[in-house]
C-alpha positions in Angstrom: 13.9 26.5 -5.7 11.9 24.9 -8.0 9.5 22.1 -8.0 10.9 18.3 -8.1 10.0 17.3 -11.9 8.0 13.7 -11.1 8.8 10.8 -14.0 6.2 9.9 -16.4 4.4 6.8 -16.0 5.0 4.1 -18.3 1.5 3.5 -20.7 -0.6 0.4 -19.9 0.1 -1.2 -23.5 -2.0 -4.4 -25.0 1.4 -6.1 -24.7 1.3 -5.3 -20.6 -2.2 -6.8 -21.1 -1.5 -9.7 -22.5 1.5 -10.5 -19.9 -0.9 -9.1 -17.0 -3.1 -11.9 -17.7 -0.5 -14.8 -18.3 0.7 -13.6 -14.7 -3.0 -14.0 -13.4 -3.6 -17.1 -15.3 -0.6 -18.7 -13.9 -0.9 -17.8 -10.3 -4.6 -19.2 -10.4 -2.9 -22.2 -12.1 -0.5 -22.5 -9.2 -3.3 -22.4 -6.1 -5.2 -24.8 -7.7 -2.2 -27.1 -8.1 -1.4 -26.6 -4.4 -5.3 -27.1 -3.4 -5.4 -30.4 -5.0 -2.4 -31.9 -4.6 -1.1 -30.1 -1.3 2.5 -29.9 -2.0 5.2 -28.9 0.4 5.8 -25.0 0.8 8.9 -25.4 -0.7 7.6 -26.6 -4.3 4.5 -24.4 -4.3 7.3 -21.2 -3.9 9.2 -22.4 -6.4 6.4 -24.0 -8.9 4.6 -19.9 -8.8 7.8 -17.7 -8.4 10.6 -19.3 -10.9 8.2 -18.7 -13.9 6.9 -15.3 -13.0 10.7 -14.2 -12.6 11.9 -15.8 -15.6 9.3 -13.9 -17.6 9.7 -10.9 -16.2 13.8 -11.0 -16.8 13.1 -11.6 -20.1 10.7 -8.5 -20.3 13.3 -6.3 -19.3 16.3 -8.0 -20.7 16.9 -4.7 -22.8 17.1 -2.6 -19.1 20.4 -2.2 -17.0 18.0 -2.2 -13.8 18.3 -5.5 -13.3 21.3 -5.6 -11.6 20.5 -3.3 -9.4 17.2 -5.3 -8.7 18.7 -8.4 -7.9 21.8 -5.9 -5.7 18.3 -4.8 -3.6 17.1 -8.1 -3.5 20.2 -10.0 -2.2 21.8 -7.3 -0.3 19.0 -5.4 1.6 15.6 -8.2 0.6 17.6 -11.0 2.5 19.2 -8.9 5.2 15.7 -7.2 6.3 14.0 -11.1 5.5 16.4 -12.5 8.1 16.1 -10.1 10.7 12.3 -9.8 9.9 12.1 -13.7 10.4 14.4 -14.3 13.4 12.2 -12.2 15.6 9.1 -13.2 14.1 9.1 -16.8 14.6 11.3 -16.8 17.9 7.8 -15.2 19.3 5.7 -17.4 17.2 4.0 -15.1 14.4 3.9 -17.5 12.3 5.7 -20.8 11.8 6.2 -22.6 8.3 6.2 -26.3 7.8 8.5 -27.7 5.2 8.6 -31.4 4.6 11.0 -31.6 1.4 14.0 -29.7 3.3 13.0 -29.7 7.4 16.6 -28.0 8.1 15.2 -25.2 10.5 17.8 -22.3 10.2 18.8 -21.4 14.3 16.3 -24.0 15.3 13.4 -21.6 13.9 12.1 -21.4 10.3 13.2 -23.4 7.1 15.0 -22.6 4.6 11.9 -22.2 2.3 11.3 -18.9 4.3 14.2 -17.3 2.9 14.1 -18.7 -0.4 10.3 -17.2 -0.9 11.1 -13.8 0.5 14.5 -13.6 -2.3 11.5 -15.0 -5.0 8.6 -12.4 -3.4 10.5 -9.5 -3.4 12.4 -9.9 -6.8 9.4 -10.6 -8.5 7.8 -7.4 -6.6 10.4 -5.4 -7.8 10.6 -6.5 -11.6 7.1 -7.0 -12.1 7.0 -2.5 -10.6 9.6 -1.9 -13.0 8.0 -3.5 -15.8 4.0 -2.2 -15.5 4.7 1.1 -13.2 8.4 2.8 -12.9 11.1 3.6 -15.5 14.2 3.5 -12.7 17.5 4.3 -13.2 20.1 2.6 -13.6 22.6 4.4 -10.4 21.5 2.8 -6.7 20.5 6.3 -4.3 23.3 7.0 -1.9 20.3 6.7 0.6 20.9 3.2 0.5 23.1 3.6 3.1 20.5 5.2 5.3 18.9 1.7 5.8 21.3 -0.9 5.5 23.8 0.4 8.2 20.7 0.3 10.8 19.4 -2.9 9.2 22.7 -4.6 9.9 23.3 -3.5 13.2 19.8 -4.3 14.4 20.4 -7.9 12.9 23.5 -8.2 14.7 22.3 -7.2 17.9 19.0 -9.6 17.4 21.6 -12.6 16.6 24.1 -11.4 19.6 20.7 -11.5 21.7 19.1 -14.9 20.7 22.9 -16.3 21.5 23.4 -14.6 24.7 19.9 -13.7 26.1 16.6 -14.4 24.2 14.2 -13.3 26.1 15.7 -9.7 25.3 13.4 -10.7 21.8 10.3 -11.6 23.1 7.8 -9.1 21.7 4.2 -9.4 22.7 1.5 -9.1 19.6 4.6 -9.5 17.9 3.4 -9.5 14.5 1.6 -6.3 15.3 4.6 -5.0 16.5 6.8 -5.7 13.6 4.5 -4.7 10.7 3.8 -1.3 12.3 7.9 -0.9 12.5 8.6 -2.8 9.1 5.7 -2.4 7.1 3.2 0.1 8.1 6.3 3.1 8.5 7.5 3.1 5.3 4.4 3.4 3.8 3.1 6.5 6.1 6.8 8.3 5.4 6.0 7.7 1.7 2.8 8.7 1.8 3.8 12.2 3.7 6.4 12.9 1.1 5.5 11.5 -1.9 2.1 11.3 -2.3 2.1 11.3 -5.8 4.0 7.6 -5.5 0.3 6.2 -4.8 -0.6 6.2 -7.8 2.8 4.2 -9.2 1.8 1.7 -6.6 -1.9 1.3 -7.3 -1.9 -1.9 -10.2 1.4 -3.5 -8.1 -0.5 -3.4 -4.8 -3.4 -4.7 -6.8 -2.0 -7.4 -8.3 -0.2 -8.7 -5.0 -3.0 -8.2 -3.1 -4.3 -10.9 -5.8 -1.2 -13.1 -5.5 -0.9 -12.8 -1.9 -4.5 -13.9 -1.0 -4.4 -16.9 -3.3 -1.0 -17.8 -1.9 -2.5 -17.4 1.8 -5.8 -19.4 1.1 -4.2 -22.2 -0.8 -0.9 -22.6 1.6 -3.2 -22.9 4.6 -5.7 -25.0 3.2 -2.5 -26.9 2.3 -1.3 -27.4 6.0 1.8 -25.2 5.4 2.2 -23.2 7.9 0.3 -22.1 10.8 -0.1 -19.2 13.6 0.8 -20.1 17.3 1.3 -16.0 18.2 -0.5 -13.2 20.0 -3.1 -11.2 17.3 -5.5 -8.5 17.4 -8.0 -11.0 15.8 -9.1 -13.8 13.0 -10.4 -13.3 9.5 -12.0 -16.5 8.0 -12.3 -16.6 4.1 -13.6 -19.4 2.5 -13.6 -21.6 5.1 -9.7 -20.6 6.4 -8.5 -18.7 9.2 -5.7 -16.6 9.5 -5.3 -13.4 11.9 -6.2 -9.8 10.8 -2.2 -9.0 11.2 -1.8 -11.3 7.8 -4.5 -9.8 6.2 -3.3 -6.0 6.6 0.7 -6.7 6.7 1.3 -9.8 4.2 -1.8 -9.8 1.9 -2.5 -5.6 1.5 0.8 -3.8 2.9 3.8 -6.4 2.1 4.6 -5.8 -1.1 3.4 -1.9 -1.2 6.1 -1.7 1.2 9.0 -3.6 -0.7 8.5 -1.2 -3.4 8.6 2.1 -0.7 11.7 0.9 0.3 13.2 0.6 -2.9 11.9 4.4 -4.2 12.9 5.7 -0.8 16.7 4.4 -0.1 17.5 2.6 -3.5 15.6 5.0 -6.5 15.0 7.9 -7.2 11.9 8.6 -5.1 10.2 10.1 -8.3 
């Protein structure tokens, strides 16, 4: 048998420059705005992640992989999102405050949450497409491999919050679920592909960037807030927030989006 032939990656051109740096300049733009004037989460998502998007659609208007980002994003971003989110803030992991639309989806978390994880993830996912990967354009069969147990777990969470909630109380449960949802992907990538690494360096990077900014400038902000069991506190700047958001939203969130998508949805080249 021989050995799997691994793609190319695409060349850092002055043109990925230049739009690496409008990206920067903008997300910079955007924590200060939410700094000083401390709007509600629902603005600051849409004021950093409409633009970003919009730009990067235009980037890759000449690529068919856009449907199939936005298939990803709706079918398996929202469907992991929700069940991600039910359990997290049913045990209190974290818990967003949204002023401009309270509507709190079950009784739990806003609608903001799911509107920033369908922004977060598609912008992951174009912006990896654009600077790192050349995908094509066919979805992987494996797809099926994580949206069947996806869906059934999400059922069975929803049948459970109905029927018997306390069947989805999870201590240290952000611990818990970014070992399962975050961290596993990300070790099974890692063990197979090693070689992916080094497609994920400048997107971890860069959302490491965005991530940290969003963190400091949301909680400064008053936006949301951590009433859960953690292993333990960071303080930057001045603001706290526990070592679980450091290592699973701000390093590990978006590293994992994109092993998901090489693993069930790409070609895992």
């Amino acid at each position: 048998m021989g050995r799997m032939k691994i793609k190319k990656f695409p060349q850092f051109t002055e043109n990925k420059k230049i739009i690496l740096s409008i990206f920067i300049f903008w997300i910079i733009l955007v924590s200060l705005f939410t700094f000083f004037v401390k709007p509600s989460p629902m603005i600051s998502t849409l004021v950093l992640y409409i633009p970003l998007c919009f730009l990067s659609f235009y980037l890759l208007r000449r690529r068919k992989v856009i449907k199939k980002i936005l298939f990803v994003t709706l079918i398996f971003g929202l469907s992991i999102s929700f069940l991600l989110n039910l359990i997290a803030t049913y045990n209190g992991a974290w818990n967003v405050i949204d002023t401009l639309v309270p509507l709190r989806i079950l009784g739990l978390f806003p609608l903001v949450d799911l509107i920033w994880y369908f922004l977060a993830i598609l912008f992951s996912l174009l912006f990896y497409e654009y600077f790192s990967n050349y995908s094509r354009e066919k979805i992987s069969k494996n797809m099926f491999k994580i949206l069947y147990p996806v869906w059934i777990f999400l059922v069975l969470s929803l049948v459970a919050f109905f029927v018997k909630p306390e069947f989805l109380k999870i201590p240290y449960a952000y611990l818990v679920l970014g070992v399962l949802f975050i961290l596993t992907p990300l070790i099974y990538l890692a063990v197979k592909r090693p070689v992916l690494l080094k497609k994920l360096f400048l997107t971890s990077v860069f959302f490491g960037f965005l991530n940290l900014l969003f963190e400091l400038s949301g909680r400064y902000a008053g936006q949301w807030f951590f009433p859960g069991q953690y292993l333990g506190w960071i303080t930057v700047f001045g603001i706290s927030f526990p070592f679980e958001e450091l290592l699973f939203y701000i390093i590990l969130s978006t590293p994992a989006v994109i092993a998901y998508y090489e693993i069930f949805f790409d070609d895992f080249k």
